[in-house]
N, CA, C and O atoms as a GROMACS GRO file, in nm:
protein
  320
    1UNK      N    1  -1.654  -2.444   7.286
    1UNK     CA    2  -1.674  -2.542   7.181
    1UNK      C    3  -1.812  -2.521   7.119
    1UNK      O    4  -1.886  -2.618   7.103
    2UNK      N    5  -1.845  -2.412   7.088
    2UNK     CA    6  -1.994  -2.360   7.047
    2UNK      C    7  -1.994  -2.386   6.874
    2UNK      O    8  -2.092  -2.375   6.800
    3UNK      N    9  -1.883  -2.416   6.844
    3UNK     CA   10  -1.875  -2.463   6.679
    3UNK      C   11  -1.917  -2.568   6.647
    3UNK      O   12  -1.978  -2.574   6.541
    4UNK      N   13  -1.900  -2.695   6.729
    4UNK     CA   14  -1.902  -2.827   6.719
    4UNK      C   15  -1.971  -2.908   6.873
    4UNK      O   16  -1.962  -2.905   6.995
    5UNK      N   17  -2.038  -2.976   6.764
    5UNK     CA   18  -2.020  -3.059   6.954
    5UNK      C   19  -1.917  -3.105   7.034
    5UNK      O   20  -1.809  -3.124   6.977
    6UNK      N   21  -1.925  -3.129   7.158
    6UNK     CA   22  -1.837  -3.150   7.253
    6UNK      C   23  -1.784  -3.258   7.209
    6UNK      O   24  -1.854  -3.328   7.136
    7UNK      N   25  -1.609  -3.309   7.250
    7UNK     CA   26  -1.606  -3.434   7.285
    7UNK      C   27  -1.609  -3.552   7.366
    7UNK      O   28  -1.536  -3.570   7.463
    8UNK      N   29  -1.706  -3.638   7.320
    8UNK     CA   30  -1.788  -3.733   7.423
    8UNK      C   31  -1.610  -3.907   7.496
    8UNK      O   32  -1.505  -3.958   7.458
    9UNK      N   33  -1.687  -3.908   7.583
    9UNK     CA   34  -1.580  -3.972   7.607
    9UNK      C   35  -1.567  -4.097   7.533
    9UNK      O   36  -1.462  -4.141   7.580
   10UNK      N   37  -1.614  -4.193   7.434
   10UNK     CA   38  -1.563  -4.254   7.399
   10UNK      C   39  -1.468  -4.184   7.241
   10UNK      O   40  -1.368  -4.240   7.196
   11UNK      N   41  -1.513  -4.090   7.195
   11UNK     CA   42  -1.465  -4.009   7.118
   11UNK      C   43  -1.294  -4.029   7.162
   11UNK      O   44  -1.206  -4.086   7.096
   12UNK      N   45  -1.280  -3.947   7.319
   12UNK     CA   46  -1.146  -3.935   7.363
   12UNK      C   47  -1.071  -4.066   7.344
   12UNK      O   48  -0.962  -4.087   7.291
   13UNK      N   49  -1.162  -4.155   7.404
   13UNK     CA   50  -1.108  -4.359   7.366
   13UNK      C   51  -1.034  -4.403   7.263
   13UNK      O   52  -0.924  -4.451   7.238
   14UNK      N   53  -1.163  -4.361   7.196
   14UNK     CA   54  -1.104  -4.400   7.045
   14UNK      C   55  -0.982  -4.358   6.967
   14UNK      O   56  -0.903  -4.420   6.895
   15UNK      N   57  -0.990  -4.249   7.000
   15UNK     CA   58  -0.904  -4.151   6.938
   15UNK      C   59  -0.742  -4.188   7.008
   15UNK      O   60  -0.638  -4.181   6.943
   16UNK      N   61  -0.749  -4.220   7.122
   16UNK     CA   62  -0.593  -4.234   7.189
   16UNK      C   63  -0.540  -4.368   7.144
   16UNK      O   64  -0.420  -4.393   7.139
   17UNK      N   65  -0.664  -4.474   7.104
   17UNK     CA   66  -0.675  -4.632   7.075
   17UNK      C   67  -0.576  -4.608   6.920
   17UNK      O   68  -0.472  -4.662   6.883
   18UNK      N   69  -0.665  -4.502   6.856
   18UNK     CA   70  -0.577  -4.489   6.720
   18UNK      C   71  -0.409  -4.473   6.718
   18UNK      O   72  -0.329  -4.538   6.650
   19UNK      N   73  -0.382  -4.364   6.815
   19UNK     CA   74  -0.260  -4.309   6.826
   19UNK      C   75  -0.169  -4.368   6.903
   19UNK      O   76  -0.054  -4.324   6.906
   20UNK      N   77  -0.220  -4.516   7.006
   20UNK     CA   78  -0.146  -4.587   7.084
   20UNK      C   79  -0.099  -4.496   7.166
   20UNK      O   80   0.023  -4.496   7.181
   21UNK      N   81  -0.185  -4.384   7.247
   21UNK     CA   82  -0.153  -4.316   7.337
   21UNK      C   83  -0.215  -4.370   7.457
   21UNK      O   84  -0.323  -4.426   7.448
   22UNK      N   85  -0.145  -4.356   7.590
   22UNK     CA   86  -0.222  -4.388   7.708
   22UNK      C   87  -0.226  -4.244   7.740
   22UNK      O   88  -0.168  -4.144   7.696
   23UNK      N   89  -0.351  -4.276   7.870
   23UNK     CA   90  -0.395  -4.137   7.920
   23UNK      C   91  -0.330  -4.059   7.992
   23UNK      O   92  -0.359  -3.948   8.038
   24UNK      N   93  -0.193  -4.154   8.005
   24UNK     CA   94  -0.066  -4.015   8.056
   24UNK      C   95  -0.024  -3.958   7.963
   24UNK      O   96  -0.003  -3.838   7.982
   25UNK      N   97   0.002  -4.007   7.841
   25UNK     CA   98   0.058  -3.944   7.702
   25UNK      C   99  -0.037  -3.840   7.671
   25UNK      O  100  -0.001  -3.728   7.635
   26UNK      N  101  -0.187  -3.883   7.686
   26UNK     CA  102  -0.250  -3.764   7.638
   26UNK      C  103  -0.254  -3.638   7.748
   26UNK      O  104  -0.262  -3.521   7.708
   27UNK      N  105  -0.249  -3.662   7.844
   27UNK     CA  106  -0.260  -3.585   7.973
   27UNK      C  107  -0.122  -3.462   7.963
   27UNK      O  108  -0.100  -3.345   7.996
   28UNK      N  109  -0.077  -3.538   7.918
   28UNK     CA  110   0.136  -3.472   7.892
   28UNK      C  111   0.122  -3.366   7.774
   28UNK      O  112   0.174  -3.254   7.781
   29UNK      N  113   0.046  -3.413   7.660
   29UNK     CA  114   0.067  -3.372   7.543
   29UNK      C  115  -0.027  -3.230   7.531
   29UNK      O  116   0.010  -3.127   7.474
   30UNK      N  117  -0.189  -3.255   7.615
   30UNK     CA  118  -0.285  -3.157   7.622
   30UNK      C  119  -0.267  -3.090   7.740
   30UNK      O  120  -0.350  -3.000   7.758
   31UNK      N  121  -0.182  -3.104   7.830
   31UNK     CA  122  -0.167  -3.018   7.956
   31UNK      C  123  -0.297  -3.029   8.009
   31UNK      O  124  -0.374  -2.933   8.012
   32UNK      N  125  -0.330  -3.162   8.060
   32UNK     CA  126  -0.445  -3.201   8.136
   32UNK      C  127  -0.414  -3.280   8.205
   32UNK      O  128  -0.322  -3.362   8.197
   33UNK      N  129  -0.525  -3.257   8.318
   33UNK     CA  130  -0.506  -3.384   8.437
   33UNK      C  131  -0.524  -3.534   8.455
   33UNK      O  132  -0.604  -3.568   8.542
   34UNK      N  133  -0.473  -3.610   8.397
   34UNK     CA  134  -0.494  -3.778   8.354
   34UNK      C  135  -0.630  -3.821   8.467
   34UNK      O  136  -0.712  -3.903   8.426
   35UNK      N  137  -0.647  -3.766   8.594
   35UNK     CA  138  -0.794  -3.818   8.606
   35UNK      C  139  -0.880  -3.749   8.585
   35UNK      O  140  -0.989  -3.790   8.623
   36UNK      N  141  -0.876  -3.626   8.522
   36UNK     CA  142  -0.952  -3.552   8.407
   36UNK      C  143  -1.038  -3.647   8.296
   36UNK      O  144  -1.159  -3.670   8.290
   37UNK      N  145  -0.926  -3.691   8.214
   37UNK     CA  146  -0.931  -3.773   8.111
   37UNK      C  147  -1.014  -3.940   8.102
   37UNK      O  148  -1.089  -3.993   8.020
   38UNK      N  149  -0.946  -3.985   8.249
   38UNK     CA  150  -0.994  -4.114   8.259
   38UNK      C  151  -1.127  -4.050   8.362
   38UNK      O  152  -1.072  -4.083   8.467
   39UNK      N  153  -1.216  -4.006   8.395
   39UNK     CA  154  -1.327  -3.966   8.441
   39UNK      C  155  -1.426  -3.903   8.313
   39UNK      O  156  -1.545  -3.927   8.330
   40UNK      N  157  -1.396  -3.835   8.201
   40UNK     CA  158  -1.443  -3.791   8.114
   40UNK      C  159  -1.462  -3.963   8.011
   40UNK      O  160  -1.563  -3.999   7.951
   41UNK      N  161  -1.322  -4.040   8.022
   41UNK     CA  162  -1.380  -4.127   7.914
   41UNK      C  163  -1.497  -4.248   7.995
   41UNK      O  164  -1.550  -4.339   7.931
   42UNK      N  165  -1.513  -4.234   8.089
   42UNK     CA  166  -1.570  -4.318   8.172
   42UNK      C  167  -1.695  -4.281   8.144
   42UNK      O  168  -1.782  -4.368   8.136
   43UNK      N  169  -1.731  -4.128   8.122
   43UNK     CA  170  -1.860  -4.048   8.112
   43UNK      C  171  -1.910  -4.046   8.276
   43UNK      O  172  -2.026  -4.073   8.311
   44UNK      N  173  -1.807  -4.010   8.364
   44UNK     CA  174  -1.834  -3.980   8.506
   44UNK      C  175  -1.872  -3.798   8.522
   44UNK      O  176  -1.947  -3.727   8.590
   45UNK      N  177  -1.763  -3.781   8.410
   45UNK     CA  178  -1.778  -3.574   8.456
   45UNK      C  179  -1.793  -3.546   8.280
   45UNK      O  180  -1.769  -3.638   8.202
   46UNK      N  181  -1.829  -3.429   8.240
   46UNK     CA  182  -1.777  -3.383   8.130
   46UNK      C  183  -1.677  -3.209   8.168
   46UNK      O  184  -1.708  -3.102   8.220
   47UNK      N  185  -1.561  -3.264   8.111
   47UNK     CA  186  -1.483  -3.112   8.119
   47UNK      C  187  -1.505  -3.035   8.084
   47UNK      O  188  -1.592  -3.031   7.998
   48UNK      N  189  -1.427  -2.895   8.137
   48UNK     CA  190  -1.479  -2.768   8.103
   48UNK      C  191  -1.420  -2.767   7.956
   48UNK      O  192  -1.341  -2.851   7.911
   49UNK      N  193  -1.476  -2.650   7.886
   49UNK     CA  194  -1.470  -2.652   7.762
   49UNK      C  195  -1.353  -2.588   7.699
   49UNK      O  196  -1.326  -2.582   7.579
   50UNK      N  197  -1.277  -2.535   7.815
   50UNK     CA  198  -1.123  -2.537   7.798
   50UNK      C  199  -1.016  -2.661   7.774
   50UNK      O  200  -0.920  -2.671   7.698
   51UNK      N  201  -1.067  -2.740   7.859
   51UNK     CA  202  -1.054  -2.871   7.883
   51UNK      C  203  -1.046  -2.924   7.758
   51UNK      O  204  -0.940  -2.959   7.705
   52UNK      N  205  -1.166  -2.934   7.704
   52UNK     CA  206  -1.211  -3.046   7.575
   52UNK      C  207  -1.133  -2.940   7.434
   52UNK      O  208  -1.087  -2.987   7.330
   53UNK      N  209  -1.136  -2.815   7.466
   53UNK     CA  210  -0.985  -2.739   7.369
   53UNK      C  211  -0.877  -2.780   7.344
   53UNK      O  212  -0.833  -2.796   7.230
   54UNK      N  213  -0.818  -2.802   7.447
   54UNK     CA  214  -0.703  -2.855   7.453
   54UNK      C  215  -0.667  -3.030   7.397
   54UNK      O  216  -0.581  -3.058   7.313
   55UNK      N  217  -0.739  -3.110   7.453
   55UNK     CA  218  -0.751  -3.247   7.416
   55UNK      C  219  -0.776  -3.248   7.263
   55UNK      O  220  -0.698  -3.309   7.190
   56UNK      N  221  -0.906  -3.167   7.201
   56UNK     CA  222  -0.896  -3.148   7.064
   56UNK      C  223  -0.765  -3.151   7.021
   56UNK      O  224  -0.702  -3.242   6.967
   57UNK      N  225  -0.725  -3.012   7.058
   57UNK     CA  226  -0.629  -2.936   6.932
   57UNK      C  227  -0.499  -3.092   6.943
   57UNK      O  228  -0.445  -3.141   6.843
   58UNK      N  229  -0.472  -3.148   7.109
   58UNK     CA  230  -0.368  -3.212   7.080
   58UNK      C  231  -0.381  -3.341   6.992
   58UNK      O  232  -0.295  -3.406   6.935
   59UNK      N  233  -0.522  -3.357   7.001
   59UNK     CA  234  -0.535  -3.491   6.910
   59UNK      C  235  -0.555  -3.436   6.732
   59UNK      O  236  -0.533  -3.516   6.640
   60UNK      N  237  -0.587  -3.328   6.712
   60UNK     CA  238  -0.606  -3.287   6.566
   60UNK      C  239  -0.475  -3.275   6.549
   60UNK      O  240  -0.450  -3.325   6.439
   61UNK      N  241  -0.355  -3.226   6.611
   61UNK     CA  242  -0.195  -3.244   6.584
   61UNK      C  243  -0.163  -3.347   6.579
   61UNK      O  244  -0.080  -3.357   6.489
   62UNK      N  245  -0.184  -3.448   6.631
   62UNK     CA  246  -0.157  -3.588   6.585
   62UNK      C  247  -0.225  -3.640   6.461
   62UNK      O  248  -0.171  -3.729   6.395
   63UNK      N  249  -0.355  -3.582   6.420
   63UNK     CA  250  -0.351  -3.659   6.279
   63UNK      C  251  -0.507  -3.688   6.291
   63UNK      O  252  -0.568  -3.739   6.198
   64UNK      N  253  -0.563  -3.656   6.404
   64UNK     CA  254  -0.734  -3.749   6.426
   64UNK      C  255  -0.801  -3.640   6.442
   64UNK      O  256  -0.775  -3.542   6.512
   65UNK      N  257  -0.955  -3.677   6.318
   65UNK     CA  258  -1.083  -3.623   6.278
   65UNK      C  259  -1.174  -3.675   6.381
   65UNK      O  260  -1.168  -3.792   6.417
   66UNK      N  261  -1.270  -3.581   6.434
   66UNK     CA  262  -1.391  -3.620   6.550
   66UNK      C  263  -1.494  -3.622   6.426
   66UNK      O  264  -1.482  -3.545   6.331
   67UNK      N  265  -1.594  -3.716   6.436
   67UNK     CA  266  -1.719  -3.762   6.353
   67UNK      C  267  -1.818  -3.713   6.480
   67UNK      O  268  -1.791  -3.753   6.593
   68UNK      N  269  -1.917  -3.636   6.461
   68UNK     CA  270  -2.031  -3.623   6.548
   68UNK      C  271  -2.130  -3.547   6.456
   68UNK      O  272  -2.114  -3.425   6.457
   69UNK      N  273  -2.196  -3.578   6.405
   69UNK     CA  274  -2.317  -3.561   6.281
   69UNK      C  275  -2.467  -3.614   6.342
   69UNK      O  276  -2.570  -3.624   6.276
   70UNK      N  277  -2.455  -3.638   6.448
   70UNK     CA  278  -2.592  -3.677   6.466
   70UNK      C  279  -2.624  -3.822   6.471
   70UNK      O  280  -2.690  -3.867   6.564
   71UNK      N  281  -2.585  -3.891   6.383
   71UNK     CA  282  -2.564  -4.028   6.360
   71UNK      C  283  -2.463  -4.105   6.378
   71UNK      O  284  -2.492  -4.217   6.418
   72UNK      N  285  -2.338  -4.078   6.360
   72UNK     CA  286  -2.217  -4.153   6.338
   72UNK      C  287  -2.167  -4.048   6.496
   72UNK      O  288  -2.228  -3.944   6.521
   73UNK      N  289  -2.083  -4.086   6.562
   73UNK     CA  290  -1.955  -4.036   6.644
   73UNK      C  291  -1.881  -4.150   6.684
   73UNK      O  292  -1.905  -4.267   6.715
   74UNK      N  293  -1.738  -4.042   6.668
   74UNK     CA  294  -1.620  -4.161   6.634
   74UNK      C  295  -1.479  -4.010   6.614
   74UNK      O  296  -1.481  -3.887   6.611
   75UNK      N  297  -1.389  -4.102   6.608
   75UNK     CA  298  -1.284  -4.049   6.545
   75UNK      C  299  -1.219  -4.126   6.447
   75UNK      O  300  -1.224  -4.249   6.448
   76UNK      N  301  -1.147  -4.049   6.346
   76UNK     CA  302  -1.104  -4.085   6.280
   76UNK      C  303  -0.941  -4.020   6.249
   76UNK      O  304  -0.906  -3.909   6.290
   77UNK      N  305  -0.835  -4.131   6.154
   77UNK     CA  306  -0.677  -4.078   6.190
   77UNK      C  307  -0.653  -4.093   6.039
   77UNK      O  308  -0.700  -4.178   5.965
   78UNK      N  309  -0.555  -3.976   6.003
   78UNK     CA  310  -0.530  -3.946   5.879
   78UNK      C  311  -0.449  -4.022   5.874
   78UNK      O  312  -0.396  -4.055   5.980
   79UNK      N  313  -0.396  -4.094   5.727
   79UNK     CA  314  -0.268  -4.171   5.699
   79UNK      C  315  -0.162  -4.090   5.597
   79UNK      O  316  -0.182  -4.031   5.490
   80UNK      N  317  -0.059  -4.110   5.665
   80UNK     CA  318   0.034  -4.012   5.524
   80UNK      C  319   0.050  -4.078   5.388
   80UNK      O  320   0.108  -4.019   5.297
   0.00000   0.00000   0.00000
C-alpha cells in the first residue's frame, strides 16, 4: 500500500457502517479473518498490507472512497 496510506481502523468502521456490512460479511467478501478485522478496527494490530489489499479492493467494489489527506479520514459511498 506504498500509493496511499494505509487503512486505519475506523476507516474499515465506517466504511462497513455505510454498506450495512457486519464483520463477517466483510471477512467473507475480502477473504479475511473476522478477528483480523475486528482487532484492526479496534486499532489493537494493524494488518499486513496484503491484508489491508484485499479489504480495500472489496470495499472499492462495493461503491466506497477512503478520504486520508492529512486532514480529513473517512470513507465515503458512491450513489447510483
Amino acid at each position: 500500500m506504498k500509493d496511499s496510506p494505509p487503512l486505519q481502523g475506523l476507516q474499515i468502521r465506517a466504511a462497513r457502517a455505510l454498506l450495512g456490512w457486519s464483520q463477517s460479511t466483510l471477512a467473507t467478501k475480502a477473504n479475511v479473518a473476522r478477528p483480523t478485522i475486528a482487532l484492526a478496527e479496534r486499532g489493537k494490530s494493524v494488518p499486513w498490507d496484503e491484508t489491508l489489499i484485499r479489504l480495500k479492493q472489496a470495499f472499492e467494489a462495493a461503491g466506497i472512497t477512503f478520504v486520508n489527506d492529512g486532514q480529513q479520514v473517512g470513507a465515503t459511498r458512491k450513489v447510483a
